[in-house]
PAVEXDREN-192697 format. One record per residue (C-alpha): residue number from 1; x, y, z. Coordinates in steps of 0.05 Angstrom, whole numbers, always signed. Example, Ala and Ser with C-alpha at 12.3 -4.5 7.8 and 13.67 -1.06 7.14 Angstrom:
PAVEXDREN-192697
   n      u      v      w
   1   +246    -90   +156
   2   +273    -21   +143
end
This chain:
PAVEXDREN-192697
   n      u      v      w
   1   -579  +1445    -91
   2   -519  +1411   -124
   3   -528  +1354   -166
   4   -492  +1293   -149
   5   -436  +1275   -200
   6   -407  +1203   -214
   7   -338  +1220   -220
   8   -295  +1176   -256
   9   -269  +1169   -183
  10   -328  +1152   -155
  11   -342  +1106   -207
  12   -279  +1070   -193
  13   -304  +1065   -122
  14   -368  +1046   -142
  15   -341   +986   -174
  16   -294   +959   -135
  17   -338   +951    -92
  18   -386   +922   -133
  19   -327   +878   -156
  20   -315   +862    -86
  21   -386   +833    -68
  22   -381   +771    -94
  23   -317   +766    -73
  24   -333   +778     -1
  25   -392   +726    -16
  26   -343   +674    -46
  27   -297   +683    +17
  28   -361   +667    +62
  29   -375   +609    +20
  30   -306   +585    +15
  31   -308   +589    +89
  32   -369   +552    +81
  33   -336   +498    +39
  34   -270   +499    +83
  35   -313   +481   +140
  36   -340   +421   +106
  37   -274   +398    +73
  38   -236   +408   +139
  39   -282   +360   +186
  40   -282   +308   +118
  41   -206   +307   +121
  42   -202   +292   +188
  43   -252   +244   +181
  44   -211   +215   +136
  45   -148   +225   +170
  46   -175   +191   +230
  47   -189   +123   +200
  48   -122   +127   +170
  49    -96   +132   +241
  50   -147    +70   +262
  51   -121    +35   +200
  52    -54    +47   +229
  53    -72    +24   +290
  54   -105    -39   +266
  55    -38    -57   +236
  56    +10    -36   +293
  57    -32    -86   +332
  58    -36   -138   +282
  59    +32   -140   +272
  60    +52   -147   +355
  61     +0   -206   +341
  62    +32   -240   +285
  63   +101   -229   +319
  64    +79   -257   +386
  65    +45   -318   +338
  66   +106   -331   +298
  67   +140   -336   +368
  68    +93   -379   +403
  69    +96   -431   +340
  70   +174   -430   +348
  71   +168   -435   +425
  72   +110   -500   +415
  73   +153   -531   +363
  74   +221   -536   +401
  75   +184   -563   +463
  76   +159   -611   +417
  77   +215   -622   +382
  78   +246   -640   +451
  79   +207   -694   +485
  80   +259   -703   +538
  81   +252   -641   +569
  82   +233   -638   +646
  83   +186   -583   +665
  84   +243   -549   +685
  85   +270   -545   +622
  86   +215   -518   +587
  87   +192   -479   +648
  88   +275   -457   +635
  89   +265   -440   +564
  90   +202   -403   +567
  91   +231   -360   +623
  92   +286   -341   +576
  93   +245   -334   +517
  94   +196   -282   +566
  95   +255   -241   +586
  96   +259   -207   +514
  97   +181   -204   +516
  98   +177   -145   +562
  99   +100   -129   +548
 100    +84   -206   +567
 101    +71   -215   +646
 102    +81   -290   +628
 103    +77   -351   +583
 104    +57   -413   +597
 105    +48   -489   +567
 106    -23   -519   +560
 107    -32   -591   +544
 108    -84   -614   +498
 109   -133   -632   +556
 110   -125   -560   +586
 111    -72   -568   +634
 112    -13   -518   +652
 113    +53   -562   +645
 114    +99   -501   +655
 115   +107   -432   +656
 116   +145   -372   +666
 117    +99   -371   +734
 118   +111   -436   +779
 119    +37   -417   +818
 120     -5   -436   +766
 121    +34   -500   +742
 122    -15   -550   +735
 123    -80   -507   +738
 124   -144   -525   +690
 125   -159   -470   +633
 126   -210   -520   +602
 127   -265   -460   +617
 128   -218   -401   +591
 129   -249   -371   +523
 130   -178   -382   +489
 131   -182   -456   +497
 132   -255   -470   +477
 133   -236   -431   +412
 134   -170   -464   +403
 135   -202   -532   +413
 136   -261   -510   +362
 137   -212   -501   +306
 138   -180   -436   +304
 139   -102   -436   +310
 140    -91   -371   +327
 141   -134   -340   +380
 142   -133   -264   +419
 143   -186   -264   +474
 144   -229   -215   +499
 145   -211   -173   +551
 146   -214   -202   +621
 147   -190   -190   +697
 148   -130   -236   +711
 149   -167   -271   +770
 150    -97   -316   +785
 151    -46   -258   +796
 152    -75   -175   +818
 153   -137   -177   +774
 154   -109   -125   +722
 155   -134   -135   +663
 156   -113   -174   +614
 157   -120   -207   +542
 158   -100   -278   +530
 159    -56   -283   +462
 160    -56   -365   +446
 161    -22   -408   +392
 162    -49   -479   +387
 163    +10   -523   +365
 164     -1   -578   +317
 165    +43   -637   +289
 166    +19   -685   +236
 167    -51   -651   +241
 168    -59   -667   +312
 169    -53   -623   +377
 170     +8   -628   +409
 171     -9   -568   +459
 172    -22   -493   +471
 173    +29   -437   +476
 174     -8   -372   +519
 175    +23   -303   +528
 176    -12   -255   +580
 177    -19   -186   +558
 178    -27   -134   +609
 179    -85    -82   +580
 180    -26    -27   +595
 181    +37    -49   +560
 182    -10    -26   +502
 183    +15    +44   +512
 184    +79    +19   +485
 185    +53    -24   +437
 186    +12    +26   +401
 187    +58    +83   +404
 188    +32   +109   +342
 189    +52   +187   +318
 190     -1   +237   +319
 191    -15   +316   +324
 192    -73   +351   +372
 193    -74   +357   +445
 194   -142   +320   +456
 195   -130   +257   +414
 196   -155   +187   +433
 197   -142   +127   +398
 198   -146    +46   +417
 199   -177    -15   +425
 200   -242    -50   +425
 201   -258   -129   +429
 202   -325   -166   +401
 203   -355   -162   +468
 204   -361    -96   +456
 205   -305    -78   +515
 206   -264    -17   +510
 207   -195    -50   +517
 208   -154    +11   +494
 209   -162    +86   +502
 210    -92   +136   +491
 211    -59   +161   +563
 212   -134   +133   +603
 213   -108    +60   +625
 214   -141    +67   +685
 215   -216    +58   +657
 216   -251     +3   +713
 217   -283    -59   +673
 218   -354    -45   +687
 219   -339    +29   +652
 220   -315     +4   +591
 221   -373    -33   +553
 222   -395    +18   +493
 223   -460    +38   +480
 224   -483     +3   +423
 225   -530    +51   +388
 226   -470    +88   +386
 227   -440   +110   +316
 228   -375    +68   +337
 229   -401     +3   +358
 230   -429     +4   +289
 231   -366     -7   +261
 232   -369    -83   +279
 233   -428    -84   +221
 234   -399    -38   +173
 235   -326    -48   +176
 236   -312    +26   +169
 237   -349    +85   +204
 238   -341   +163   +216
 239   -373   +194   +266
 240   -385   +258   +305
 241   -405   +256   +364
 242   -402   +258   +446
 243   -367   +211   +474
 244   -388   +169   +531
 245   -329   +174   +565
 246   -309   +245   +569
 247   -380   +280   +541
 248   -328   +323   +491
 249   -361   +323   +419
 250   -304   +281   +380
 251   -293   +273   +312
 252   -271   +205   +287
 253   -260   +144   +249
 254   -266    +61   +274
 255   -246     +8   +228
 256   -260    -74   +233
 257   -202   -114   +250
 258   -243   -174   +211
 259   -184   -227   +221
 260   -201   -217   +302
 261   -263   -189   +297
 262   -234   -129   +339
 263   -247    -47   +323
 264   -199     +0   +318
 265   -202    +75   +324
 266   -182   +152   +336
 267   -220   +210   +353
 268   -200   +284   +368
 269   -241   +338   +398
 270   -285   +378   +348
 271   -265   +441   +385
 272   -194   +432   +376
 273   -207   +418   +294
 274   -258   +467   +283
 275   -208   +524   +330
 276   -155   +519   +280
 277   -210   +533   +222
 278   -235   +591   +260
 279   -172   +619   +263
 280   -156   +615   +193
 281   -230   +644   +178
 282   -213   +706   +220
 283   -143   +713   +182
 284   -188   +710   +111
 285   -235   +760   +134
 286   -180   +808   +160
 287   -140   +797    +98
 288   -202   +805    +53
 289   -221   +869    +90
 290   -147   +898    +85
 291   -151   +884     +7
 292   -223   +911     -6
 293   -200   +978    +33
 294   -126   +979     -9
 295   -166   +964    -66
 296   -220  +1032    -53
 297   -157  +1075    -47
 298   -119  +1054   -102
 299   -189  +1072   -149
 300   -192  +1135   -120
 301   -116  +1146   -129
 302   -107  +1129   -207
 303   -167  +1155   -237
 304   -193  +1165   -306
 305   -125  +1131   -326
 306   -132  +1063   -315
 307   -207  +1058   -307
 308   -216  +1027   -379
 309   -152   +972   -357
 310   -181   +967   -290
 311   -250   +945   -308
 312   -213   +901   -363
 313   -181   +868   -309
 314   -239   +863   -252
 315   -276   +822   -328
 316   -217   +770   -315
 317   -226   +762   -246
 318   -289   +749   -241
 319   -271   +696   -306
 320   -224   +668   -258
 321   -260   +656   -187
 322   -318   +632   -241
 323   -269   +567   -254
 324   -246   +599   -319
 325   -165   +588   -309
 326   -150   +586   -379
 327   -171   +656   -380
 328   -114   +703   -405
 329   -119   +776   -413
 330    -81   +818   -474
 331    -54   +883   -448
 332     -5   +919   -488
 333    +36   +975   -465
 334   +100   +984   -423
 335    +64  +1012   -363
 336    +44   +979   -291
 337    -26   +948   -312
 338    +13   +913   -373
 339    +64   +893   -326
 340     +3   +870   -273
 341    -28   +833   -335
 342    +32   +800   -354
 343    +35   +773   -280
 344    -37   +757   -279
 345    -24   +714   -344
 346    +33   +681   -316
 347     +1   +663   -235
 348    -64   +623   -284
 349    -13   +594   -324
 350    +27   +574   -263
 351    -37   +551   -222
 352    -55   +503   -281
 353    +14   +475   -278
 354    +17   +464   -206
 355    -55   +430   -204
 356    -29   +389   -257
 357    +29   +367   -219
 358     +3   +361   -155
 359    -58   +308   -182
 360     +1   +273   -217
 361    +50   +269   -159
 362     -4   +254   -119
 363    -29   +190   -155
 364    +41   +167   -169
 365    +65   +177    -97
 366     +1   +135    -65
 367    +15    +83   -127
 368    +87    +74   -112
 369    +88    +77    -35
 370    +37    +25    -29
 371    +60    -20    -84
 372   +136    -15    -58
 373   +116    -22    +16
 374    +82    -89     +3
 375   +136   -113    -44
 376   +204   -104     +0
 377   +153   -123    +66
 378   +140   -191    +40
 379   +203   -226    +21
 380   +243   -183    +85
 381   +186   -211   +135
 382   +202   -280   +107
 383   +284   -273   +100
 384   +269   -252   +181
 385   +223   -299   +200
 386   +273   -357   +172
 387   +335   -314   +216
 388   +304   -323   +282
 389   +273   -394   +272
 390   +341   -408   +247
 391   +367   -365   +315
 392   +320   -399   +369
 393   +326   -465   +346
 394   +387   -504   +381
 395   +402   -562   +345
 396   +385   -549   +273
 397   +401   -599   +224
 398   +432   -598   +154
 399   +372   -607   +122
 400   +330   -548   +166
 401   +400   -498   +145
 402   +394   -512    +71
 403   +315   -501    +77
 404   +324   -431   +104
 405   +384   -418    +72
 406   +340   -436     +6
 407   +284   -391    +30
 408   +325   -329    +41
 409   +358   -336    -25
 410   +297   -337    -60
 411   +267   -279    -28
 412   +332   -250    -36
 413   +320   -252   -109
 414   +257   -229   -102
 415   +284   -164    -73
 416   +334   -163   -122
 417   +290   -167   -181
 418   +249   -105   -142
 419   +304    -58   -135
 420   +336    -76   -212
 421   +260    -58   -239
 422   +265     +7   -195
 423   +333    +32   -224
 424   +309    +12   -295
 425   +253    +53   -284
 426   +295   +119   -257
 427   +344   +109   -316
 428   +294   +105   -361
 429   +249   +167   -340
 430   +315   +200   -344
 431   +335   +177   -414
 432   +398   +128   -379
 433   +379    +75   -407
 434   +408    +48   -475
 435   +394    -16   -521
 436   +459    -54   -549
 437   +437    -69   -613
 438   +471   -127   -654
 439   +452   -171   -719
 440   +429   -242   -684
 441   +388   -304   -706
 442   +315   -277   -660
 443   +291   -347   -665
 444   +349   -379   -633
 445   +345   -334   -584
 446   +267   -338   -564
 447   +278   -408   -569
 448   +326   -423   -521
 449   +299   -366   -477
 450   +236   -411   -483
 451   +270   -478   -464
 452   +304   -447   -414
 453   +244   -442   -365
 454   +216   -510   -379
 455   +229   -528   -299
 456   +183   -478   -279
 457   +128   -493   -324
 458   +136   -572   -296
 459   +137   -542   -220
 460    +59   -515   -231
 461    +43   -573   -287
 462    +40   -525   -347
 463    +50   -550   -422
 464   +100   -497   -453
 465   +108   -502   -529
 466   +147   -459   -576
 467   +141   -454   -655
 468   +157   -407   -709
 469   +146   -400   -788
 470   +221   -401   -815
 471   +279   -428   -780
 472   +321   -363   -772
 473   +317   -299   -780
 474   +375   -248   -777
 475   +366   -174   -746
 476   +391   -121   -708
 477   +367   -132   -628
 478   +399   -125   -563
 479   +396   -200   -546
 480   +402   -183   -470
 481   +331   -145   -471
 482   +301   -186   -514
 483   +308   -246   -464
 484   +273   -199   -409
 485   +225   -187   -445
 486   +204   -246   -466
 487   +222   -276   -390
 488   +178   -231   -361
 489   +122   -254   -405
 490   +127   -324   -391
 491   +137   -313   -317
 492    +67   -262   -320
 493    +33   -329   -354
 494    +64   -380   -304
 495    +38   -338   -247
 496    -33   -326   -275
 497    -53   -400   -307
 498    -73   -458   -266
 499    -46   -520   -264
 500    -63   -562   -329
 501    -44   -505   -372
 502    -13   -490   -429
 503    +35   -425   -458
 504    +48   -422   -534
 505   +117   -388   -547
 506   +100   -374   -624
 507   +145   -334   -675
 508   +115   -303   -736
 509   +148   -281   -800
 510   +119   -209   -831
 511   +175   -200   -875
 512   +194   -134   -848
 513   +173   -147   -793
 514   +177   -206   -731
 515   +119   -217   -695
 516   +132   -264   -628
 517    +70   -293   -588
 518    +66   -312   -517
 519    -10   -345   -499
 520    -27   -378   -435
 521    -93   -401   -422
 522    -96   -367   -359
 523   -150   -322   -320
 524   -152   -264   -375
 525   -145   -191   -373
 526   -210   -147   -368
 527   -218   -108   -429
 528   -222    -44   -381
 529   -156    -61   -361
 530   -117    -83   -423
 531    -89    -16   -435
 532    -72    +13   -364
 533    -33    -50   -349
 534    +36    -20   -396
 535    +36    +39   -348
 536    +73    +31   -287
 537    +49     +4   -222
 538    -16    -16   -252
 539    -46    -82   -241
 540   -108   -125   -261
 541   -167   -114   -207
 542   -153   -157   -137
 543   -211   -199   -152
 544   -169   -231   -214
 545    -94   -232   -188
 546   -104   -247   -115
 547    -65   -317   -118
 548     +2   -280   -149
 549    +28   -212   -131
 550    +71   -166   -173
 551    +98    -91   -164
 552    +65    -70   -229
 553   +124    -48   -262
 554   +141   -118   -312
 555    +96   -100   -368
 556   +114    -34   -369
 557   +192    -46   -365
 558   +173    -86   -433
 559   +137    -37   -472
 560   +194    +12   -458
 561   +246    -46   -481
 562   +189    -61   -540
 563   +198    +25   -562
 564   +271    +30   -551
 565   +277    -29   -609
 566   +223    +10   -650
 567   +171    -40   -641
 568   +102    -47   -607
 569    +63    -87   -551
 570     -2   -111   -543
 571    -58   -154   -516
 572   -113   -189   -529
 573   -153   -220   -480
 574   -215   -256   -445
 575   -229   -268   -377
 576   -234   -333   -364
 577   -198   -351   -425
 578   -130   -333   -422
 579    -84   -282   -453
 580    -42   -272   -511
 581    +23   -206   -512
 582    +49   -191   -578
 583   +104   -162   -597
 584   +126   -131   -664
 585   +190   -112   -679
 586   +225    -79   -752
 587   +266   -127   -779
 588   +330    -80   -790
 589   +412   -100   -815
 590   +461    -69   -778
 591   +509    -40   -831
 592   +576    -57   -807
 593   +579   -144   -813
 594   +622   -152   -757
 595   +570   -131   -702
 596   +538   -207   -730
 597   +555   -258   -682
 598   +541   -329   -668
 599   +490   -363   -638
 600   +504   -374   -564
 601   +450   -373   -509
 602   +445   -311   -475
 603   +397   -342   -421
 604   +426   -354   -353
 605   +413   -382   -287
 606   +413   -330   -240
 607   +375   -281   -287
 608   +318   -342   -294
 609   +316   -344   -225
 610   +312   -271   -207
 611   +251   -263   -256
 612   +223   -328   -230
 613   +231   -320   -161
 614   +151   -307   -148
 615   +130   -367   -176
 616   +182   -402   -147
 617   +161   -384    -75
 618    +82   -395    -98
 619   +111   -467   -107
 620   +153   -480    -50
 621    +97   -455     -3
 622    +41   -512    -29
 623    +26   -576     +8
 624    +62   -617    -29
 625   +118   -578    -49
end
């Protein structure tokens, strides 16, 4: 009988396939793990898409709102008009509104004084949910979803404005929505064949559901042990689950619209998510079968040669699918396996790179888009909202044109003072950006810089103070950046201490070095936070800041000004107490005389009020402002 040999061949064989176990056992549980990630991305896809649809909706609100108020004020404004007139006006207003099936004037006591439709002139909506809750207090109200019992009986929501003058109401501005248009409205972008994604009011009434408008009422109330209706408790839900409209397990996601008290959400069939998956789990196997098979016959093929490198190698795989990307082999030679080595070096190094970059890119992307978005939304919404009051209103007075005028400038600067942080930033990440250096009195300079911003300190009530240890002090700075700084750290305390405040401008003298102050006795910095706030796009926690907003970008703009003059930045603060940003910078003599110049103030209007331009909104929005 011959005795079996283990051939250097068969060894080969023999582990491979060993080496391919846990490989085939790593596929199964990174099918496993796909499986899991893939339904928790959707999940968390889907109330992105509900968040999405929350604010598509919210925003047809707020537009139909803002219009209403315009509507309720010119009526108002024109106590002359016949119902004619405003029946006239509304009809014209309603012809741009092509979701609206009509609008209609309510006085105080609940009557219809005109509307786009002459039948229901004069008819009582003292029992209609939108005028008990108007009448209760709210201004802006959205009803629940109802049959329109004076027209077809489609249903409808009732979108109200209540319309007040000197604190009193003057009357009620209602826009019908028919439950339909809402296929325009929220025409929101999405991928899968079996996606559903709408509407639900606090009654619990399914007012919405993608390409099913046809629903009847008594079909529509949702279950409420189901996982969705729970969302009106905990503002945000997942679920997977059958539906009770279809019976189709769906995956999905409903969010609380809390300033409504509405839910939005999506859902997509399971089958459709988890067919995808399948697919790709078929393609891994097939591929992973196809490798183990190449792999057999390229061990039997090379042989005692490379078994020594081979095993070598299999040692760094496993190091590698262990977690172990660091890992590095050290082949020498001239041969394939070195050359194999040499790429098996450089895909680690390369994977560490790219998971390095993509984290970064990642964080900075989210940061950026969702700081930026808010930042250019705000002032534009405003600079718009003035247009087309501006637009609708037909005799406008002197006074009303310098008021908008006033408010788009000042947004105007707001947007301004965005986009000039935005190029400092790119020229600075790509080395762009240079300081002017010149030999200048640096107390003049903070001094008048100081002075300069005295009116917006008065406009929130704030004691501003400025003092220094000598009188002058001569060195090398680019005047131009050092007012920006020093702006921007005055405008950061104006914004963040109450009224009854005080800032301290203060200017210390180190000998070789200057050492300038700025302390407000605002709401403090968490000590958590003191050194993330120099990086860009970082702010302090919501909680603190939510009466100013900012882009994040101000503090870090002056560090980088603060390095390019060889100097450092820092803080030192208490919640509750204030905050105090010092700044150190070399005191250093420009060589050549001649770059010394006079004192002359470098501070000027329109910078002032491009830096300022958030607190002066704050201000012009108060009461008595």
């Amino acid at each position: 009988m011959t005795k079996f040999k283990m051939t250097i061949k068969r060894r080969m064989v023999l582990l491979v396939l060993i080496a391919l176990i846990p490989l085939i056992l790593l596929q199964l549980i990174g099918i496993m793990s796909q499986y899991s990630e893939r339904i928790e991305e959707e999940l968390e896809s889907s109330l992105s898409i509900a968040q999405t649809v929350e604010l598509t909706f919210m925003n047809y609100l707020e537009e139909n709102w803002s219009q209403q108020y315009a509507i309720g004020m010119a009526i108002i404004a024109n106590p002359e008009w016949k119902r004619e007139d405003i029946d006239k006006y509304i009809n014209n207003v309603l012809s741009g509104k092509q979701n609206l099936k009509r609008y209609s004037w309510i006085s105080p006591d609940g009557i219809v004084l005109a509307s786009s439709n002459e039948e229901i002139v004069n008819v009582n909506a003292r029992g209609m949910e939108f005028y008990r809750r108007i009448l209760s207090g709210e201004q802006k109200v959205v009803s629940n979803l109802r049959e329109d019992i004076i027209n077809d009986n489609n249903l409808i929501i009732h979108i109200a404005r209540g319309i007040y003058a000197d604190g009193e109401l003057k009357g009620i501005m209602l826009g019908i929505l028919d439950v339909e248009a809402l296929s325009e409205i929220l025409n929101i972008q999405y991928t899968g064949r079996s996606v559903k994604y709408g509407l639900i009011d606090k009654a619990g009434m399914l007012v919405h559901r993608h390409k099913e408008p046809n629903i009847p009422l008594s079909e529509r109330k949702i279950e409420t042990e189901s996982r969705l209706f729970k969302a009106f408790s905990e503002k945000n839900v997942k679920f997977n689950y059958p539906s009770q409209f279809d019976s189709t397990n769906r995956l999905g996601a409903a969010t609380l619209i809390e300033d409504i008290g509405w839910l939005s959400y999506y859902s997509i069939s399971s089958a459709e998510v988890l067919s995808s998956l399948m697919r790709y789990a078929r393609r891994d196997i097939a591929v992973l079968f196809l490798t183990s098979l190449f792999s057999i016959l390229i061990a039997l093929f090379v042989g005692n040669k490379y078994t020594s490198s081979l095993e070598r190698l299999k040692d760094a795989a496993d190091e590698i699918s262990k977690g172990n990307l660091s890992f590095e082999t050290n082949f020498t030679g001239s041969d394939e396996i070195s050359a194999t080595n040499e790429a098996f070096n450089r895909m680690t190094r390369e994977i560490n790179n790219q998971i390095s970059q993509r984290d970064e890119v990642v964080m900075l992307k989210t940061n950026f888009f969702s700081t930026v978005s808010h930042e250019l939304k705000t002032p534009i919404n405003i600079i718009l909202g003035a247009v087309q009051l501006m637009d609708k209103m037909e005799d406008i007075s002197k006074a009303s044109i310098q008021k908008y005028i006033k408010m788009q400038k000042q947004n105007s600067y707001r947007l301004l003072r965005l986009i000039n942080n935005l190029i400092d930033i790119n020229k600075i990440e790509n080395n762009q950006f240079k300081i002017k250096p010149v030999n200048y009195d640096i107390i003049s300079l903070v001094e008048d810089i100081t002075t300069s911003v005295v009116e917006y300190t008065e406009l929130k009530n704030i004691e501003i103070v400025f003092d220094t240890e000598v009188e002058e002090k001569i060195m090398a700075v680019d005047p131009d950046k050092i007012e920006r700084m020093i702006l921007n750290l005055i405008s950061n305390s104006i914004k963040f201490t109450d009224s009854g405040g005080k800032i301290e401008v203060i200017i210390y003298d180190k000998e070789d070095k200057v050492q300038i102050s700025v302390k407000d006795t605002g709401i403090g910095i968490p000590e958590h936070m003191q050194e993330s706030i120099f990086q860009y796009f970082t702010q302090v926690d919501d909680s603190l800041h939510r009466k100013a907003e900012g882009s994040g970008i101000g503090l870090a703009l002056v560090k980088s000004l603060v390095d390019m003059h060889g100097g450092t930045v820092r803080v030192e603060s208490t919640v509750g107490e204030g905050s105090e940003f010092i700044i150190e910078l070399p005191v250093i003599l420009l060589d050549n005389s001649s770059d010394t110049i006079e004192h002359t103030s470098f501070t000027n209007v329109e910078r002032i009020n491009i830096e300022f331009s958030d607190i002066y909104l704050k201000v012009e929005k108060t009461p008595n402002s």
